[in-house]
N, C-alpha and C positions, 0 to 999 in steps of 0.2 A: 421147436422146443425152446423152451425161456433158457437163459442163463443164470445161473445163480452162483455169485462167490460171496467169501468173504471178505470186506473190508477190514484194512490195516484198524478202525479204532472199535471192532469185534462186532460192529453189525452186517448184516446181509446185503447185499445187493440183488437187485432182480432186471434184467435187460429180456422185453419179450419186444421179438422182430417178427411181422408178419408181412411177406411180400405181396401187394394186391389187396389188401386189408387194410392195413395201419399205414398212413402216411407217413410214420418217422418210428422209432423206436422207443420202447414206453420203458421209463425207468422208475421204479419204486424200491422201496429197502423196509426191512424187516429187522427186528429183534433177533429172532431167532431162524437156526436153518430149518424149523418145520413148519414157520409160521411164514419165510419165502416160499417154501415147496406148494404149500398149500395154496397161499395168493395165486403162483403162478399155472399150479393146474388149474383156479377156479378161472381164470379170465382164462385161458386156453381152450377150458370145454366151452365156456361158450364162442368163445373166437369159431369154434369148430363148428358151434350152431349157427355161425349165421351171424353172432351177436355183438355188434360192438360197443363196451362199456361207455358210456359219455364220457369219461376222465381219459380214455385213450382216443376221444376223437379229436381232429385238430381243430380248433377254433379258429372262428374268424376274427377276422381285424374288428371289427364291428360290432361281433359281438363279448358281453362278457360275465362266464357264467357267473359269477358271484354277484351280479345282481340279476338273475331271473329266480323264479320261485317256482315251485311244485306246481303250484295251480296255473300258472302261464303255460307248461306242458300239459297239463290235462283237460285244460279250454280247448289248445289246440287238438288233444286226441280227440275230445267228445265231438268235431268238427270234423275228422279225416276219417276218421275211423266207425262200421258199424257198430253202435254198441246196443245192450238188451237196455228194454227200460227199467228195468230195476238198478244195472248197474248206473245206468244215468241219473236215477234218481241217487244214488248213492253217490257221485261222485260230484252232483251237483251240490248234497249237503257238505260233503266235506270240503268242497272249494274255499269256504272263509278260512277254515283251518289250514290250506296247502296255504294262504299267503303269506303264513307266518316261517314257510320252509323252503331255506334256501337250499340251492342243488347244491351249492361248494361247500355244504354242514353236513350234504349227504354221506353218508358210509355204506361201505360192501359187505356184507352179513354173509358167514355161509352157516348154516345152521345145520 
């Protein structure tokens, strides 16, 4: 279960610890306490799938997200991964457009 307080100058804090999952403890902060609550169940259910957000993974020395782009992930998906051929053909057109998308511009959307 994440932590959530408030900080002394009125915004949120958020600490989620996963033993065996998260290499370190992942700190974020929020405006408000429903918009902590919220963040921290959304990365929680998926912690609980299986899923670990890239912003909670640790980085290497070597590497550095803010210069890789969308389409550097999805060359390598179309390569590891079975995919249908429509969606390859669709991932294929939209490749020029991922290289205009960097991952550290990326945001977490819960809709």
């Amino acid at each position: 279960m994440a932590t959530i307080r408030r900080r002394s100058a009125g915004s949120w804090e958020i600490i989620i610890r996963r033993k065996g999952v998260l290499p370190k403890a992942h700190y974020s902060s929020a405006s408000t306490e429903k918009e902590a609550r919220e963040y921290a169940a959304a990365i929680e259910k998926l912690l609980d799938q299986g899923i670990v957000p890239v912003e909670l993974q640790e980085q290497q020395d070597n590497f550095k997200s803010s210069a890789q782009t969308v389409d550097t992930w999805a060359r390598e998906y179309l390569v590891k991964v079975a995919v249908s051929d429509s969606d390859r053909l669709l991932l294929n057109a939209l490749l020029p457009e991922m290289e205009t998308w960097k991952t550290n511009a990326l945001t977490f959307f819960l809709g």
